[in-house]
GUBAGU-476133 format. One record per residue (C-alpha): residue number from 1; z, x, y. Coordinates in steps of 0.2 Angstrom, whole numbers. Example, Ala and Ser with C-alpha at 12.3 -4.5 7.8 and 13.67 -1.06 7.14 Angstrom:
BEGIN
nr=1; up=39; east=62; north=-22
nr=2; up=36; east=68; north=-5
This chain:
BEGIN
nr=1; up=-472; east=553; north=-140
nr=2; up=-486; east=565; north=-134
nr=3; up=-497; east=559; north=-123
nr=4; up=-513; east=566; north=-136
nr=5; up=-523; east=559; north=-148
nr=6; up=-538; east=569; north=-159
nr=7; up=-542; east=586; north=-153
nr=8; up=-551; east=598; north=-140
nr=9; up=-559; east=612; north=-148
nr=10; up=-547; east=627; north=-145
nr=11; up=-560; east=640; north=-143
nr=12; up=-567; east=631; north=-128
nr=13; up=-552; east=629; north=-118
nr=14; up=-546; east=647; north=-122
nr=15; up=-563; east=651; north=-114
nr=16; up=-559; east=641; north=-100
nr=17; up=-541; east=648; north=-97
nr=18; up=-545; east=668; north=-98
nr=19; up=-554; east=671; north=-85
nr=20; up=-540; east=661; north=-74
nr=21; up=-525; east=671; north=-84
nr=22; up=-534; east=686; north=-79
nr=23; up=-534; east=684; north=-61
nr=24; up=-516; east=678; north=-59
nr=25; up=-510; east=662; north=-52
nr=26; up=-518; east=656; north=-35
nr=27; up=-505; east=653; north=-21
nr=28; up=-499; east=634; north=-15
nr=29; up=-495; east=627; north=1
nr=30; up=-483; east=614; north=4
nr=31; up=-491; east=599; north=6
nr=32; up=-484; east=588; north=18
nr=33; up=-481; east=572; north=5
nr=34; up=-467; east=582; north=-2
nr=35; up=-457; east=581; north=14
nr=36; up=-461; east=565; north=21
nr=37; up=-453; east=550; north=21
nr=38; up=-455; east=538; north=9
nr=39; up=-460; east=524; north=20
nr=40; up=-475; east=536; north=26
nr=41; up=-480; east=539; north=6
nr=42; up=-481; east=520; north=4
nr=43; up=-490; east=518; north=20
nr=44; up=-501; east=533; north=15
nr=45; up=-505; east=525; north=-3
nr=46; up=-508; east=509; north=4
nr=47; up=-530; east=505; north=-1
nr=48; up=-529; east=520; north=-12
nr=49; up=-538; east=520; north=-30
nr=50; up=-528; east=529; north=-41
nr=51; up=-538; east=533; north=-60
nr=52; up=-524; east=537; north=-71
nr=53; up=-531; east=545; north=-85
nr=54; up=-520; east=543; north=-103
nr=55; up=-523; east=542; north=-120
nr=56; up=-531; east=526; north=-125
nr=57; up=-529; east=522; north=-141
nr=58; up=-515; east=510; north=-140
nr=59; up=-519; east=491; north=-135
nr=60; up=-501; east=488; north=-132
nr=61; up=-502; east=501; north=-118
nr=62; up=-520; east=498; north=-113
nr=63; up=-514; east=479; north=-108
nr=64; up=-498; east=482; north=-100
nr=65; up=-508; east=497; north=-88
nr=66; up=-523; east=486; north=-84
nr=67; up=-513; east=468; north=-84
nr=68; up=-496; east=471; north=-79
nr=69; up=-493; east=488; north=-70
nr=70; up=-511; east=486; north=-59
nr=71; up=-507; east=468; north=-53
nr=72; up=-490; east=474; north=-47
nr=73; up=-494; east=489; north=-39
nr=74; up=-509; east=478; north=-31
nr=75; up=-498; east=465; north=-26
nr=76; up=-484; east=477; north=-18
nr=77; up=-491; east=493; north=-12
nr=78; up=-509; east=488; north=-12
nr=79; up=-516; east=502; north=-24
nr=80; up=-530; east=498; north=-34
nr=81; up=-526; east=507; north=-52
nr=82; up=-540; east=511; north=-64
nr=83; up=-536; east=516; north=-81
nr=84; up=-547; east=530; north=-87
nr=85; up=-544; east=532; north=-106
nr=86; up=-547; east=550; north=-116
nr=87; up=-543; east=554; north=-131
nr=88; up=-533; east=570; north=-128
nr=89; up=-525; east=574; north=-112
nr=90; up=-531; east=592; north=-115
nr=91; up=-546; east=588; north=-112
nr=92; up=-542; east=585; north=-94
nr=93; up=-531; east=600; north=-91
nr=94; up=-545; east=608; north=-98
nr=95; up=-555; east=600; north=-84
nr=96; up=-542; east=606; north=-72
nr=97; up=-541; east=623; north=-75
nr=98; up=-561; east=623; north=-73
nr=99; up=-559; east=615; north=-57
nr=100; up=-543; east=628; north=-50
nr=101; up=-556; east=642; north=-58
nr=102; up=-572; east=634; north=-47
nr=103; up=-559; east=633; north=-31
nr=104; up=-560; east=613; north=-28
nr=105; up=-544; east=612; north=-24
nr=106; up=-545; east=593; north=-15
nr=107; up=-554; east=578; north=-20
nr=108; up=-552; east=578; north=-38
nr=109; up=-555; east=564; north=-47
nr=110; up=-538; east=564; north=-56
nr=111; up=-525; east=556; north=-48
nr=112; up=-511; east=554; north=-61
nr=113; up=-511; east=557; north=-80
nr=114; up=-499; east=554; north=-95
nr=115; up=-493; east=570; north=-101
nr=116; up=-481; east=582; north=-110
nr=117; up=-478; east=595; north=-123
nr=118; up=-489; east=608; north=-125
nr=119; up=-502; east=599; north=-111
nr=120; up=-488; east=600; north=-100
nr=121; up=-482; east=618; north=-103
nr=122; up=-503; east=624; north=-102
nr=123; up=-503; east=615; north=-83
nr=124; up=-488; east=624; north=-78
nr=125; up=-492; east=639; north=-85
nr=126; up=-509; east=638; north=-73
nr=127; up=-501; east=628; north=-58
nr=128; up=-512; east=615; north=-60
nr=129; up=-500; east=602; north=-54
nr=130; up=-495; east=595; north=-39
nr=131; up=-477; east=596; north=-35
nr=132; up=-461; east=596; north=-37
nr=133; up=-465; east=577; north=-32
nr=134; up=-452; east=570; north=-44
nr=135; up=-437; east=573; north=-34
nr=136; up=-447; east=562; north=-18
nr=137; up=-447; east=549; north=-30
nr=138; up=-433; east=535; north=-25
nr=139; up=-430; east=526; north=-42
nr=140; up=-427; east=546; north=-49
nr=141; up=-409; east=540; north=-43
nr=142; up=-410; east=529; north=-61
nr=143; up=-416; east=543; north=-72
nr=144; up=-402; east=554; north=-81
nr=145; up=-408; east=570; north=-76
nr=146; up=-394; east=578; north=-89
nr=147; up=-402; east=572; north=-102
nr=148; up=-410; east=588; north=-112
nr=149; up=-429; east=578; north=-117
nr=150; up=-427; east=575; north=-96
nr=151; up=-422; east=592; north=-90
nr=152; up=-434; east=603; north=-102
nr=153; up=-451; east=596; north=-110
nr=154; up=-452; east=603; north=-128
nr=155; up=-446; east=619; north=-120
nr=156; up=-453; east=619; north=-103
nr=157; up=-440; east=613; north=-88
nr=158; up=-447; east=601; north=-79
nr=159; up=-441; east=606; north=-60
nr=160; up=-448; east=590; north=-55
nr=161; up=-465; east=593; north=-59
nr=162; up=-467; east=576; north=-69
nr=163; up=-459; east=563; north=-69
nr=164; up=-451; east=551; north=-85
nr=165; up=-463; east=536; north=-90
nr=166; up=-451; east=533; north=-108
nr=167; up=-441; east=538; north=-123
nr=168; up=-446; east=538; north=-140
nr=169; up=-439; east=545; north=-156
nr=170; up=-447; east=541; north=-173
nr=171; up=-443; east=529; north=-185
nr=172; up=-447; east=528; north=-204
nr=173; up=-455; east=511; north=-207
nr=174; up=-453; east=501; north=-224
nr=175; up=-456; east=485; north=-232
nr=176; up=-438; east=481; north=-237
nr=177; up=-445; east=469; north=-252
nr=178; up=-453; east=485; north=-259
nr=179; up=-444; east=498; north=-256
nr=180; up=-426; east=489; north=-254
nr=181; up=-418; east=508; north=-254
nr=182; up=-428; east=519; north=-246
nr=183; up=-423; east=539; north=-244
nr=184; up=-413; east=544; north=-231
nr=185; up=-416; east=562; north=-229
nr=186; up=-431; east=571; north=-227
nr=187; up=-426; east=581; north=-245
nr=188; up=-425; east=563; north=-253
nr=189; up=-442; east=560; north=-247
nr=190; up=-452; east=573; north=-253
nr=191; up=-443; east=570; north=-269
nr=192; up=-449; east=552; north=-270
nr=193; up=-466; east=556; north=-265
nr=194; up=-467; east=567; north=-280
nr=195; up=-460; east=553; north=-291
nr=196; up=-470; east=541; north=-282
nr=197; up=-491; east=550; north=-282
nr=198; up=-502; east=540; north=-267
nr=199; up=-488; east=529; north=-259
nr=200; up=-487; east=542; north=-247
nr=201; up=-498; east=549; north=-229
nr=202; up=-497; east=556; north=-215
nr=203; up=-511; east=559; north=-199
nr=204; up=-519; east=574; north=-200
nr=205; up=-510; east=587; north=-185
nr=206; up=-516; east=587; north=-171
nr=207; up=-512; east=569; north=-171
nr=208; up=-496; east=569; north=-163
nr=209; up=-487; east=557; north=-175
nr=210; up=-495; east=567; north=-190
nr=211; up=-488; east=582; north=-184
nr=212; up=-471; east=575; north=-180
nr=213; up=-469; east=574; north=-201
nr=214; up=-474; east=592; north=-203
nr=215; up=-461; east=595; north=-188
nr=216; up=-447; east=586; north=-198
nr=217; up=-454; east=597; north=-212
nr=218; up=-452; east=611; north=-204
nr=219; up=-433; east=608; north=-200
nr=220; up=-428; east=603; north=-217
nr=221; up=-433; east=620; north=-221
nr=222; up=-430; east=631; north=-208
nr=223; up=-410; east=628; north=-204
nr=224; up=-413; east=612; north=-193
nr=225; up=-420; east=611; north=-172
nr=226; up=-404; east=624; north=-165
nr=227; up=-413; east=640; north=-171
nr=228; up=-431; east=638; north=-161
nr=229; up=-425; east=631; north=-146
nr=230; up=-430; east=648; north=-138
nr=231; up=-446; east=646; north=-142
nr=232; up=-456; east=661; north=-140
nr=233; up=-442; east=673; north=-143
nr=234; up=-437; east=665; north=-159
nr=235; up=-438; east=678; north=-173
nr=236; up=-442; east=674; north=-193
nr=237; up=-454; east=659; north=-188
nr=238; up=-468; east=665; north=-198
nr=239; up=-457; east=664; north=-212
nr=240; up=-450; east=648; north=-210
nr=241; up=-467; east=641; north=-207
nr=242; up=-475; east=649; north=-222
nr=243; up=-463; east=638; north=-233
nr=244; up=-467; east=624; north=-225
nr=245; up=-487; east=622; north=-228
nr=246; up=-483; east=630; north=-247
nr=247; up=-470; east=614; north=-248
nr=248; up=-485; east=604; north=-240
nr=249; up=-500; east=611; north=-249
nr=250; up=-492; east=609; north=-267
nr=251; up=-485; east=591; north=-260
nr=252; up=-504; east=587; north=-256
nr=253; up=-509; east=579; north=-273
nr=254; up=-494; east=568; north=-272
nr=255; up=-502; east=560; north=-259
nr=256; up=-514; east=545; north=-254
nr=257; up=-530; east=550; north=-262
nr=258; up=-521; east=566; north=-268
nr=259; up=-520; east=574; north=-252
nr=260; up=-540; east=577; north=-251
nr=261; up=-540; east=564; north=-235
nr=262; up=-529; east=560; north=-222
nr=263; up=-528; east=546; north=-211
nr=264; up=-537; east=548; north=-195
nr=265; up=-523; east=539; north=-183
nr=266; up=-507; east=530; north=-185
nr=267; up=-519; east=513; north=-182
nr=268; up=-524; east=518; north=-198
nr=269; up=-506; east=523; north=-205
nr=270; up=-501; east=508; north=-199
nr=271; up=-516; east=498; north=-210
nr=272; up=-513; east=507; north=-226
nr=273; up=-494; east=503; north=-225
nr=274; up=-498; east=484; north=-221
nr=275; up=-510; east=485; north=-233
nr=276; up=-500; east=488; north=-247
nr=277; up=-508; east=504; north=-251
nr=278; up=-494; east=515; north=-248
nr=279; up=-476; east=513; north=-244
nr=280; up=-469; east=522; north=-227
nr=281; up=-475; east=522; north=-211
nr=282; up=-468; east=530; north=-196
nr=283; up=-471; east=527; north=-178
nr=284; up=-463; east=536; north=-161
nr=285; up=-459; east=523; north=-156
nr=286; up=-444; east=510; north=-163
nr=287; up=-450; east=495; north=-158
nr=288; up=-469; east=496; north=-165
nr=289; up=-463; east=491; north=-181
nr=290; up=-456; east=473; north=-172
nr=291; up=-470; east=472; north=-163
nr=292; up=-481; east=472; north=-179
nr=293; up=-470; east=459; north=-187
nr=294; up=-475; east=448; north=-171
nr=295; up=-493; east=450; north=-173
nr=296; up=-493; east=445; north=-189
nr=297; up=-496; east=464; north=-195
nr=298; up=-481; east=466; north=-205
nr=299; up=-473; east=455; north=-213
nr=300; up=-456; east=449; north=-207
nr=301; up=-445; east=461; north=-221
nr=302; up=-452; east=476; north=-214
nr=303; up=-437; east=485; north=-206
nr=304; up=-433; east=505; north=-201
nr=305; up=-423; east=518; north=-204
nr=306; up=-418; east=536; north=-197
nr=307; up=-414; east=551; north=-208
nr=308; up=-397; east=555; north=-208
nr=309; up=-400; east=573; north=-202
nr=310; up=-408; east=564; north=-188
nr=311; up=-425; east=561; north=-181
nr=312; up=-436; east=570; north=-169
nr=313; up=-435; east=562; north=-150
nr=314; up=-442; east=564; north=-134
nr=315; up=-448; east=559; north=-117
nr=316; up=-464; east=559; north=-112
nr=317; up=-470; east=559; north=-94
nr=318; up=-482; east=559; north=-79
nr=319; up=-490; east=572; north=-68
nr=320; up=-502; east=572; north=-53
nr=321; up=-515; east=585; north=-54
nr=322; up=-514; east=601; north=-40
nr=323; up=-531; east=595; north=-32
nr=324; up=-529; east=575; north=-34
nr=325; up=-539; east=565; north=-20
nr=326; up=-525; east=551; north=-19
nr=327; up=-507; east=556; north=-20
nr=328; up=-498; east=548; north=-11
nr=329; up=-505; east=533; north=-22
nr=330; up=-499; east=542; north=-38
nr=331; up=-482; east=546; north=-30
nr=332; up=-482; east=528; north=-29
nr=333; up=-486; east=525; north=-46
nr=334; up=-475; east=535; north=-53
nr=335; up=-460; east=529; north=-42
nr=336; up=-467; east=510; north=-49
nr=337; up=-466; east=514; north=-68
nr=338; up=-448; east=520; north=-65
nr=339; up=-440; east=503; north=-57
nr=340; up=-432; east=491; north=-68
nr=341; up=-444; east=479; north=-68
nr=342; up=-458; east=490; north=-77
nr=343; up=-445; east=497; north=-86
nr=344; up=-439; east=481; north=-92
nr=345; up=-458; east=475; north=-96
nr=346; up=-462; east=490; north=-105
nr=347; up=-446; east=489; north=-117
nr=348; up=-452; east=473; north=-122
nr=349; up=-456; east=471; north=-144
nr=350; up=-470; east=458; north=-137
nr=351; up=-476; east=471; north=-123
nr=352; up=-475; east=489; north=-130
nr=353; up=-459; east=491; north=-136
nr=354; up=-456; east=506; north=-126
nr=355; up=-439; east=513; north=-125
nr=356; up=-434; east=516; north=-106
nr=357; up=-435; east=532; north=-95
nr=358; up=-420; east=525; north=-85
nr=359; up=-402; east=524; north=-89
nr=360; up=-395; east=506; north=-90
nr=361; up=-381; east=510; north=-85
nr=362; up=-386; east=513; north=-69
nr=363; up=-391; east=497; north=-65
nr=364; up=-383; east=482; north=-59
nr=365; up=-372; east=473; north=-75
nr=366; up=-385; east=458; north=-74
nr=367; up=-399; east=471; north=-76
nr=368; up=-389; east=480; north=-90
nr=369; up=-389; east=464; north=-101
nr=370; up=-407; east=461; north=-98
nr=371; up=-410; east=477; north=-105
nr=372; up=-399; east=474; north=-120
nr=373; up=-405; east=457; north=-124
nr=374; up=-423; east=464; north=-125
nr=375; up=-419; east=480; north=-133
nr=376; up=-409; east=469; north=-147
nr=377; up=-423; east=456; north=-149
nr=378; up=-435; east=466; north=-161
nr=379; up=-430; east=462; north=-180
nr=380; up=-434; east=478; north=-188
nr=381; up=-428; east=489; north=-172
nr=382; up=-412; east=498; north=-175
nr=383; up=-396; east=500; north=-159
nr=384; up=-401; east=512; north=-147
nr=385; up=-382; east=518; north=-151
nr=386; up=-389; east=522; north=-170
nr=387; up=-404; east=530; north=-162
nr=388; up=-397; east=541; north=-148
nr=389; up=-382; east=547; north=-164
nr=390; up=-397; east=555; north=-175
nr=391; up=-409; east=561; north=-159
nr=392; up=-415; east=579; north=-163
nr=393; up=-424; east=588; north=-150
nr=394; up=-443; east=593; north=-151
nr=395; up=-450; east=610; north=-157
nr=396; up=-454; east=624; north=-142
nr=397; up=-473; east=619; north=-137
nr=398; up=-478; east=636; north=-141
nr=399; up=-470; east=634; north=-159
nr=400; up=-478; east=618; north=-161
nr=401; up=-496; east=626; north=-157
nr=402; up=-493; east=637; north=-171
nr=403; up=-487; east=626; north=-182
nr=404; up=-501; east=614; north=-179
nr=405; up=-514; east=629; north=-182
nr=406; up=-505; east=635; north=-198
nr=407; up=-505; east=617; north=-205
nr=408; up=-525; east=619; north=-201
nr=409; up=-528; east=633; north=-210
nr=410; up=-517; east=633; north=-223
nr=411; up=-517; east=616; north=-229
nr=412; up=-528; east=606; north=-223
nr=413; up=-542; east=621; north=-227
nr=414; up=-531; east=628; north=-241
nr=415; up=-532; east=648; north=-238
């Protein structure tokens, strides 16, 4: 998952960014949370407001933030949490970079965000963050740091600089009394949609979930995930992304409403699906689908599937800005998010469905079965076994910009 939703125009925020990448990067000190003990964080962050901001758009998350997680770091550490909902976490970073730009490099009013991707690369690229902090973190001891959506984030290392929230890896939704045999590559897939004109859409890119199809897209075509991990460096990318918005282009009057609308969010995807309009959904996340079918969204024959060549995985994350006011309370938080408890909580179907940030395996074995048992209790959600034998690793943030803008100009604008 990416921690984004709509879009920040591009021309502003490279406005904002160049006269800061014209003057270099400023210089840190160390602050003095970094080396401290972790008793003297959690007396530091005690009567501390931290606003997390994060995308809002889901009211599974929305809940759990403001119902679960804020009564419990209330009740334990006595750390008032305020949700602060934005559309796109780019929006903030672009705040950020105004701020390092203007010099305020204390009292911010952003204490922790939900990050990662191209967001993340952007802050890192402009130290905007505050950090390494994630090493400080005790319940980091729980966290599989060898784990490659861990270690790098679409292509960035992390180096502590963030910490894991969750996992997620998409899943293709279907109604197994409609489509009892659905295709299980992505080749199949775009052969049924040809077969099959308006049972098929996807978001618009940049929304994240919308751009995740053009990414599976883009492998199918381009010799799989192993060739772009460099990122930058990787050469013929033009090439390989050039068939993939001709494919898209010439597959767009297949689609819902022949391609000459798109849905606005995966809300919606998720509507038209349960509406019986078209046939596939897809979600980062392998429990929404369960989750639906407890809501009273799907109904109870909805199921998932991965493609056989896999499907597209990562972790997404949380940072604490260079200049917040509150850190040590968002230290805190982040140490929270990652204990069992929350972990446990937020992996429940009826919760979020949210796969865990920590290993299991780790844990004590009456921990490890309550992680199973919830895990297993969605109807339409798959083993994690099956998942993690078909995880493919995310494009290269730079790549994915440029993929995203190509889908921009020459699709959805069709020069």
């Amino acid at each position: 998952m990416n921690a984004r939703s709509g879009s920040f125009p591009r021309w502003a925020f490279i406005c904002c960014l160049l006269p800061l990448l014209l003057a270099g990067p400023p210089a840190f000190g160390a602050d003095p949370l970094l080396t401290a003990e972790w008793s003297s964080v959690l007396a530091a962050a005690r009567g501390q407001t931290v606003d997390w901001y994060m995308w809002g758009g889901s009211p599974a998350v929305n809940a759990l933030v403001n119902g679960y997680i804020a009564d419990q770091v209330r009740e334990r550490y006595g750390i008032t949490l305020r949700q602060v909902p934005v559309q796109d976490i780019a929006e903030v970073v672009g705040k950020l970079v105004i701020e390092r730009q203007a010099g305020k490099t204390d009292g911010g009013g952003v204490d922790l965000m939900w990050i990662n991707g191209e967001n993340f690369r952007t802050a890192r690229k402009n130290e905007l963050l505050f950090g390494p902090f994630a090493p400080r973190l005790p319940n980091q001891r729980l966290v599989d740091g060898t784990r490659p959506s861990v270690r790098q984030d679409f292509g960035t290392p992390v180096d502590g600089w963030e910490s894991p929230w969750g996992s997620a890896q998409v899943v293709m939704i279907h109604d197994s009394a409609r489509t009892p045999e659905p295709p299980r590559t992505v080749a199949a897939l775009l052969d049924w949609i040809r077969q099959h004109p308006g049972r098929f859409a996807y978001p618009a890119p940049p929304d994240f979930t919308g751009s995740v199809f053009v990414r599976h897209v883009f492998y199918h075509l381009a010799g799989g995930p192993d060739p772009w991990q460099a990122g930058e460096q990787s050469a013929g990318f033009d090439a390989a992304a050039n068939r993939t918005y001709a494919l898209l282009k010439d597959l767009a009057p297949f689609l819902w409403r022949e391609g000459k609308t798109y849905p606005e969010s995966p809300v919606r995807l998720n509507t038209l699906f349960a509406d019986g309009e078209i046939d596939f959904a897809f979600s980062y996340h392998p429990a929404e689908a369960s989750r639906n079918i407890l809501d009273g969204l799907f109904p109870p024959t909805v199921r998932t599937f991965v493609f056989d060549e896999g499907t597209i995985a990562n972790t997404h994350f949380v940072a604490i800005p260079f200049n917040a006011a509150h850190r040590a309370g968002a230290m805190v938080v982040a140490d929270f998010l990652l204990s069992p408890e929350a972990q446990l909580q937020k992996a429940d179907p009826e919760v979020w469905g949210d796969l865990p940030a920590i290993d299991a395996a780790r844990l004590a074995p009456e921990w490890q079965k309550r992680f199973q048992d919830v895990i297993a209790r969605g109807p339409a959600t798959l083993p994690r076994a099956e998942l993690e034998a078909r995880r493919l690793p995310e494009l290269p943030a730079d790549l994915l910009v440029r993929l995203e803008k190509g889908w921009e100009t020459r699709v959805l604008k069709g020069r």
